[in-house]
LODREN-267654 format. One record per residue: residue number from 1; z, x, y of N, C-alpha, C in turn; residue in three letters. Coordinates in steps of 0.2 Angstrom, whole numbers, plus 5000, padded with zeros to 4 digits. Example, Ala and Ser with C-alpha at 12.3 -4.5 7.8 and 13.67 -1.06 7.14 Angstrom:
BEGIN
[r 1,[5039,5066,4972],[5039,5062,4978],[5039,5066,4984],ALA],
[r 2,[5035,5064,4989],[5036,5068,4995],[5039,5064,5000],SER],
//
This chain:
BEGIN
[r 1,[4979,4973,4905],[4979,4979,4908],[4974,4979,4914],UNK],
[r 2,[4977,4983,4920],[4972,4982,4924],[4967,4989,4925],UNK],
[r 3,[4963,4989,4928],[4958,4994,4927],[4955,4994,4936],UNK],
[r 4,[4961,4994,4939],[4958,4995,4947],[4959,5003,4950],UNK],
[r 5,[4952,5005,4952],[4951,5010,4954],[4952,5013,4959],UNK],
[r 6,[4958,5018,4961],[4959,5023,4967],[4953,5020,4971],UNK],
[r 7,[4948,5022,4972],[4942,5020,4975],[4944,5014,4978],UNK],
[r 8,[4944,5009,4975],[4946,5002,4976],[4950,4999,4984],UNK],
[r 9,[4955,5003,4979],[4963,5003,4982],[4962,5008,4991],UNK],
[r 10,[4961,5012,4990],[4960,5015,4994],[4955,5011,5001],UNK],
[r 11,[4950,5009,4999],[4946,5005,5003],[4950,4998,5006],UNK],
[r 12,[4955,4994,5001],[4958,4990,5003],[4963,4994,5008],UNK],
[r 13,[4967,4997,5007],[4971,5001,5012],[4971,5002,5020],UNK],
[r 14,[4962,5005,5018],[4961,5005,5025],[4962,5000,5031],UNK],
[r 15,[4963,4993,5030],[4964,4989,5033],[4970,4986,5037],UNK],
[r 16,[4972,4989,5029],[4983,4988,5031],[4985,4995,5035],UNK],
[r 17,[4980,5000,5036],[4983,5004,5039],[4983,5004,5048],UNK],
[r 18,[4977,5001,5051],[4978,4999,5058],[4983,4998,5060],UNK],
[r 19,[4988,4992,5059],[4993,4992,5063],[4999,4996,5062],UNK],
[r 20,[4999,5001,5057],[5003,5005,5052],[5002,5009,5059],UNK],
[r 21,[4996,5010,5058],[4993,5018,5063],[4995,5017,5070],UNK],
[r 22,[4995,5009,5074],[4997,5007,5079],[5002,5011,5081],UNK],
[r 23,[5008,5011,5075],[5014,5013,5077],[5016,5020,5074],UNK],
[r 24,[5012,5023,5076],[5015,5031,5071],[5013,5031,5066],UNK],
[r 25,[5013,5026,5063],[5014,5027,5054],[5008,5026,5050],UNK],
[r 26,[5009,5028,5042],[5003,5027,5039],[5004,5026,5033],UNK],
[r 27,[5000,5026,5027],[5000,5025,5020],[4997,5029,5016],UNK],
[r 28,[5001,5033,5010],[4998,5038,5007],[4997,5035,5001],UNK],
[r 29,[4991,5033,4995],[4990,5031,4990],[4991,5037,4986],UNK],
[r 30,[4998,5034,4980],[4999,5040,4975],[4996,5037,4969],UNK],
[r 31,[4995,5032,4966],[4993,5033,4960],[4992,5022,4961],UNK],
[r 32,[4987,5021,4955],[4988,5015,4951],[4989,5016,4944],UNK],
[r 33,[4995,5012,4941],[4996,5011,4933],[4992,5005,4930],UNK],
[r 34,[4992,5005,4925],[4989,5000,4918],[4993,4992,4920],UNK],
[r 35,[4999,4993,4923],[4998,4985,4925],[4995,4982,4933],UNK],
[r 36,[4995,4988,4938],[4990,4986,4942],[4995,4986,4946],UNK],
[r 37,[5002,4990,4948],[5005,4992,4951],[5002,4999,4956],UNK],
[r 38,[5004,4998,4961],[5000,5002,4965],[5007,5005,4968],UNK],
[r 39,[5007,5013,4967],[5014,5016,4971],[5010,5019,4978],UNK],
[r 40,[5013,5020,4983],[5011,5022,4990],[5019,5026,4991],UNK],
[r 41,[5017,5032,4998],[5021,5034,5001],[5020,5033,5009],UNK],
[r 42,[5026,5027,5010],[5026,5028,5018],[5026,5036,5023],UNK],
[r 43,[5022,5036,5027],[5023,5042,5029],[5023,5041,5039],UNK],
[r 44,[5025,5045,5041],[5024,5046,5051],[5030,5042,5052],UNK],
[r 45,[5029,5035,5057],[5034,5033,5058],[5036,5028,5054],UNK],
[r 46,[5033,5025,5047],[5035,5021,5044],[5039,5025,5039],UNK],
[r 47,[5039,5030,5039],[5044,5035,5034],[5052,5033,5036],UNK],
[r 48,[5057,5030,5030],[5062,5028,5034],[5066,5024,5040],UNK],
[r 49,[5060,5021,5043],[5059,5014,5048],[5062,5011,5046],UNK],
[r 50,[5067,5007,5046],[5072,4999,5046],[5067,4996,5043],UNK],
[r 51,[5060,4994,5047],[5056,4988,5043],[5051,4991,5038],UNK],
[r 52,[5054,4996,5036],[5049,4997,5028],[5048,4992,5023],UNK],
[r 53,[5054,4991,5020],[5054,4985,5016],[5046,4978,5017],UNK],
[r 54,[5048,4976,5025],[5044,4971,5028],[5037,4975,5030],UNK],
[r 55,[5035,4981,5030],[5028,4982,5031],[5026,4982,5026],UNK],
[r 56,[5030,4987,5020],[5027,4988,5013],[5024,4980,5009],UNK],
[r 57,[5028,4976,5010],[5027,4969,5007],[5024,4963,5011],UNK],
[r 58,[5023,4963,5018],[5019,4959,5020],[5012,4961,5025],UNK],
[r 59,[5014,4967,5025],[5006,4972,5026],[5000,4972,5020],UNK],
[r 60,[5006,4977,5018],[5002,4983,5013],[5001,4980,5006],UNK],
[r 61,[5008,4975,5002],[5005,4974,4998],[5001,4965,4998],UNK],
[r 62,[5001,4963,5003],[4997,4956,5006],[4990,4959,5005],UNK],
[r 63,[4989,4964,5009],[4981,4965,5010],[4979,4970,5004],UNK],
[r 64,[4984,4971,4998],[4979,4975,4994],[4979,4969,4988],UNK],
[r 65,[4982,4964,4989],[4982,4957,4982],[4978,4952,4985],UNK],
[r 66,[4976,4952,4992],[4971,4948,4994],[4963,4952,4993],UNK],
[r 67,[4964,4959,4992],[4956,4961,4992],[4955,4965,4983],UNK],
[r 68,[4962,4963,4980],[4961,4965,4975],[4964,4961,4969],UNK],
[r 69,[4965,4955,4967],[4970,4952,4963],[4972,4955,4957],UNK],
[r 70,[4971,4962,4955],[4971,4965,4948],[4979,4967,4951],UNK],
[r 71,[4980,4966,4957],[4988,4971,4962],[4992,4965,4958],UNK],
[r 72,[4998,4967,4955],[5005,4965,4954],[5009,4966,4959],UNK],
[r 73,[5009,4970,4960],[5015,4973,4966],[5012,4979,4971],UNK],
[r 74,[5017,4982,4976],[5016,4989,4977],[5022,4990,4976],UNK],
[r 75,[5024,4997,4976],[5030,5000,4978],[5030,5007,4980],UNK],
[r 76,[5036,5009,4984],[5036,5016,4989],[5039,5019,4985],UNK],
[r 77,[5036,5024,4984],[5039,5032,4982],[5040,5034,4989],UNK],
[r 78,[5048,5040,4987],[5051,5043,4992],[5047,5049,4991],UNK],
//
């Protein structure tokens, strides 16, 4: 079970949102579950962007398992 904190997550976030922000877009943290899946909603111009997939996965969830190892995944809610 993991026990990683909104707090946590949110401060890792901050990091991956720079380039996000470059381009329009951003990251909205909706919640962390018990296995340390962290759901996010893409929002601005990464909202239905063709490289969602590739921001979601080599941005956002890179820099939230580099600053947090308790992360399994992320994934986007619509």
């Amino acid at each position: 079970m993991s026990q990683i904190s909104k707090e946590a997550v949110e401060a890792a976030l901050d990091e991956a949102r720079e380039p996000l922000r470059q381009h329009g877009g951003n990251v909205e943290l909706l919640g962390v579950n018990d296995e340390g899946v962290v759901l996010v909603k893409l929002v601005g111009a990464c909202a239905g962007c063709a490289s969602a997939s590739v921001t979601l996965k080599e941005i956002i969830e890179k820099a939230l398992k580099e600053k947090l190892p308790g992360v399994t995944r992320v994934e986007a809610l619509m």
